[in-house]
C-alpha positions as CSV (number, residue, x, y, z in Angstrom):
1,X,-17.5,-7.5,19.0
2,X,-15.5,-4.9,18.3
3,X,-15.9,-0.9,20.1
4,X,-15.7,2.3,18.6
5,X,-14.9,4.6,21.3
6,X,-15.8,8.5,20.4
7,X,-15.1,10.9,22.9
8,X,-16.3,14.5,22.3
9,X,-19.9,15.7,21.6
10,X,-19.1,17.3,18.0
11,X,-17.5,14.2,17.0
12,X,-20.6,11.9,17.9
13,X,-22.9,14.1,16.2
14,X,-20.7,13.6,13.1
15,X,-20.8,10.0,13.5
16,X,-24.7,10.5,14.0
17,X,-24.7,12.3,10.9
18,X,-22.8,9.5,8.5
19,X,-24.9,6.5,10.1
20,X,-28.5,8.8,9.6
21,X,-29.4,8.2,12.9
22,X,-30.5,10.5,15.9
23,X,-29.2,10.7,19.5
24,X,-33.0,9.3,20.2
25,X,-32.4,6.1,18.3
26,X,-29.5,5.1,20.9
27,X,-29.2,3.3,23.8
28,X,-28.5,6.0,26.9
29,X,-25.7,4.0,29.7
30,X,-23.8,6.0,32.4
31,X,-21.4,7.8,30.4
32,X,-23.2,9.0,27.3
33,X,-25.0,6.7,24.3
34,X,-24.1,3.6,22.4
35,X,-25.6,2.2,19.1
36,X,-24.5,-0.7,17.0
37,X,-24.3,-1.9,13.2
38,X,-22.5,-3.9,10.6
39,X,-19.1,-2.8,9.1
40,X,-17.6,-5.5,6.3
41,X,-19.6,-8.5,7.6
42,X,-18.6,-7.7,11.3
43,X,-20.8,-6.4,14.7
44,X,-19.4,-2.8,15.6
45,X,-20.7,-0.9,18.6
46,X,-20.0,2.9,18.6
47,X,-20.0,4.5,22.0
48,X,-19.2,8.5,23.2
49,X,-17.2,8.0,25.9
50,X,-16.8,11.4,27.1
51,X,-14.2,14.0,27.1
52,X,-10.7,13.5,29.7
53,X,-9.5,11.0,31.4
54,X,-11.6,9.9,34.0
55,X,-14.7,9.4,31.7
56,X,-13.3,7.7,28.8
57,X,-11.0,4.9,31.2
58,X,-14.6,4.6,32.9
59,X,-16.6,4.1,29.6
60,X,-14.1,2.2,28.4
61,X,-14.4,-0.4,31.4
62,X,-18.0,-0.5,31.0
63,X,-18.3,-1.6,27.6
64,X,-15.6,-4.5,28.1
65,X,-17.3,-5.9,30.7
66,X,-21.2,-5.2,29.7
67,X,-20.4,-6.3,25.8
68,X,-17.1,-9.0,25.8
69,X,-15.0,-6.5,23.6
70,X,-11.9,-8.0,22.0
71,X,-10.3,-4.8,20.4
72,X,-11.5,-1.4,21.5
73,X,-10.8,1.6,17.8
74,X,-10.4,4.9,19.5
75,X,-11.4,7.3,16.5
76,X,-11.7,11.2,16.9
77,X,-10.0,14.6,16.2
78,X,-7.0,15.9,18.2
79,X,-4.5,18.6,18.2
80,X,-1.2,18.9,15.9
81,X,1.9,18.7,17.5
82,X,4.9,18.0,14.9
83,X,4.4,20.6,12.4
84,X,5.7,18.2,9.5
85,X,2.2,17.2,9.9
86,X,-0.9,19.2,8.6
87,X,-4.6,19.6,9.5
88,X,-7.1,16.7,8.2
89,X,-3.9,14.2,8.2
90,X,-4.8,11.3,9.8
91,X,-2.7,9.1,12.0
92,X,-2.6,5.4,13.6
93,X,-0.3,6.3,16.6
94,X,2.3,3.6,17.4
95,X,2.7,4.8,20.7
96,X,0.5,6.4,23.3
97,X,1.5,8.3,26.8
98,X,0.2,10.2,29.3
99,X,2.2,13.2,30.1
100,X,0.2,14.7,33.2
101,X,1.2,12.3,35.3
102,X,4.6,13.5,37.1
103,X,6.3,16.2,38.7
104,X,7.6,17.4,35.8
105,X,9.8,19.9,37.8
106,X,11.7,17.0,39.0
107,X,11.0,13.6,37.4
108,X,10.9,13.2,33.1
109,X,7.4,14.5,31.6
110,X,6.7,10.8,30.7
111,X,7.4,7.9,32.3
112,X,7.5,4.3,31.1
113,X,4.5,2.9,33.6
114,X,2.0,5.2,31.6
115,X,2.8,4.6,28.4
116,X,1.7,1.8,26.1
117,X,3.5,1.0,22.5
118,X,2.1,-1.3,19.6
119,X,2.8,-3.7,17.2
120,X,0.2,-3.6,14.2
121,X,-0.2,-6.0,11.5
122,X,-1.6,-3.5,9.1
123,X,-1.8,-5.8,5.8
124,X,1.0,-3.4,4.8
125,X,-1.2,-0.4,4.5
126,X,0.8,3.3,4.3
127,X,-0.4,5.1,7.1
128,X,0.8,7.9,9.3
129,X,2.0,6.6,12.5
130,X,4.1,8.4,15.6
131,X,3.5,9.6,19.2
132,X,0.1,10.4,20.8
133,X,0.3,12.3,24.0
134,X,-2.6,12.2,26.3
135,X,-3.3,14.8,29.2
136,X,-6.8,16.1,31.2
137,X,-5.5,19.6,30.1
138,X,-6.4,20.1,26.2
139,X,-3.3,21.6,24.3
140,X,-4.4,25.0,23.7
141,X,-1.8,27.5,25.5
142,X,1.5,28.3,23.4
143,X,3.9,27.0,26.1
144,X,2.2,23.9,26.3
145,X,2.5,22.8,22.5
146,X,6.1,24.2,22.6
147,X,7.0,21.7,25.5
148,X,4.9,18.4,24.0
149,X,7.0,19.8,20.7
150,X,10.1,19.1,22.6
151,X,9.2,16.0,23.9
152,X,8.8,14.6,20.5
153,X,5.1,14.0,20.6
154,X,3.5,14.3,17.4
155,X,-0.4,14.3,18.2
156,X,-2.5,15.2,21.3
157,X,-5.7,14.8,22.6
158,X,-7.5,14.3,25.9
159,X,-8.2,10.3,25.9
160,X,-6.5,7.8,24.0
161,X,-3.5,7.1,25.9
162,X,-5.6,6.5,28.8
163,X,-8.0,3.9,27.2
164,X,-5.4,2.1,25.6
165,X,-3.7,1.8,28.9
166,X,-7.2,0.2,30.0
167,X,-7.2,-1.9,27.0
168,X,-4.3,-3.4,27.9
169,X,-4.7,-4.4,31.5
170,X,-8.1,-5.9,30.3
171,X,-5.8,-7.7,27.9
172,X,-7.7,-6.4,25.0
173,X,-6.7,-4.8,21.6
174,X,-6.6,-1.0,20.7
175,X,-6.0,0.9,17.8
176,X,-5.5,5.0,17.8
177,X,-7.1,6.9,14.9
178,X,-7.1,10.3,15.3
179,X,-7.2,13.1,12.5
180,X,-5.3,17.0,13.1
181,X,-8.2,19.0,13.4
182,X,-6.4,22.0,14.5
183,X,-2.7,23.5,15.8
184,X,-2.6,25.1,18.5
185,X,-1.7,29.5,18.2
186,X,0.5,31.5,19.9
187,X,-1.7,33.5,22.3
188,X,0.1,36.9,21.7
189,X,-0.2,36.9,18.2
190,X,-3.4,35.4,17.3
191,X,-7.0,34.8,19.4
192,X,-7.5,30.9,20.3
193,X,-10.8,31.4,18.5
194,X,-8.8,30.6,15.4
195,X,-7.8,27.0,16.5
196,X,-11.5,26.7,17.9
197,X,-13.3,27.4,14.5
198,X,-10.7,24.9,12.6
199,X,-11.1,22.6,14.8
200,X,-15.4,22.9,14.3
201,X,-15.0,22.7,10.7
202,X,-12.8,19.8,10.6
203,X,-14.4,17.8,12.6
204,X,-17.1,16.1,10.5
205,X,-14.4,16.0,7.6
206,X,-12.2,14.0,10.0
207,X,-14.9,11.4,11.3
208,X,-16.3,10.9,7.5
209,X,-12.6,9.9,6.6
210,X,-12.4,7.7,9.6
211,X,-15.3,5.8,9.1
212,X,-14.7,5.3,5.3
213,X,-11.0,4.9,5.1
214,X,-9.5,3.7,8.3
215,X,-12.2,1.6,10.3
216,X,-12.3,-1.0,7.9
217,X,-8.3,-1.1,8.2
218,X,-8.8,-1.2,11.6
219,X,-11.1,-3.9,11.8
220,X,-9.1,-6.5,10.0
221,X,-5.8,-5.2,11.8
222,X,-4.0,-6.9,14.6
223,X,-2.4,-5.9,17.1
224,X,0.3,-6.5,19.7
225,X,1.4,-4.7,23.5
226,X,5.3,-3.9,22.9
């Protein structure tokens, strides 16, 4: 079977939303609500993980031990970073890191022990690929997106790099999709409720996509720990 990890609220009612279902028609477990169904032939079991770090590795260890995953799909929103890029794009990261786990004041921002690369057979699909950097701290201040800018991530959010890293001690596959839902605003010159309200309306526009464009990529997809 495979997961579908989903971490913030917004997004899971989004997910609700394109499956017709209600939070009453899942199953409750420690960390938030699962449900399952059929994509292309094959058992899928969505489950909100939870928002940071702590709560998605957690979730994330549940469900591989209560449900024998083989590949974990960690699908949601996050922030833009590389301003090549635009809101609604959507990316399949090839690499994943953790950049809130150093003295950055004396050691690099990223280190190599918390950071996990792939290798995905992607029947040769074009898809936006790059960096995803993960951190408990959402990316919302102006001097933080200017120093993950400089670090060369592309994406950020507040999950991902830490569930793959759990995927693969538990030797089990993960794919990244994540959609820009928002960039974050210089605080001087604009009011953060600018990137909050983008980031509200693209959600839904974002998971819809997902689930009708990219799981079924995902599914078939294999993948490989560099």
């Amino acid at each position: 079977m495979t997961g579908v990890s989903i971490a913030a609220k917004r997004e899971w009612n989004a997910v609700l939303d394109k499956f017709q279902m209600n939070i009453e028609s899942c199953t409750k477990y420690p960390f938030g609500e699962y449900f399952t169904t059929e994509i292309k032939g094959e058992s899928v079991i969505f489950y909100r993980c939870g928002v940071r770090k702590v709560n998605s590795s957690a979730a994330t260890q549940y469900m591989i031990d209560h449900f024998n995953l083989k590949k974990i799909i960690v699908a949601g929103t996050c922030a833009g970073i590389d301003d090549k890029f635009k809101p609604l794009d959507i990316f399949i990261p090839n690499k994943a890191v953790q950049y809130d786990c150093t003295v950055k004041e004396q050691e690099p921002l990223i280190k190599d022990s918390f950071t996990v690369s792939f290798d995905m057979d992607l029947s040769g699909s074009n898809v936006l690929t790059g960096t995803i950097g993960t951190a408990d701290k959402a990316v919302v201040m102006w001097k933080d997106y200017l120093e993950l800018k400089e670090n060369n991530i592309t994406i950020a959010d507040t999950e991902s790099a830490a569930i793959s890293y759990i995927c693969k001690a538990n030797n089990v596959e993960s794919i990244i999709i994540k959609g820009i839902s928002d960039f974050p605003t210089n605080e001087q010159e604009t009011s953060n409720e600018e990137q909050l309200n983008s980031f509200i309306t693209n959600i839904p526009i974002i998971m819809n996509k997902i689930v009708d464009e990219y799981l079924p990529l995902a599914l078939k997809a294999t993948v490989k720990y560099n």
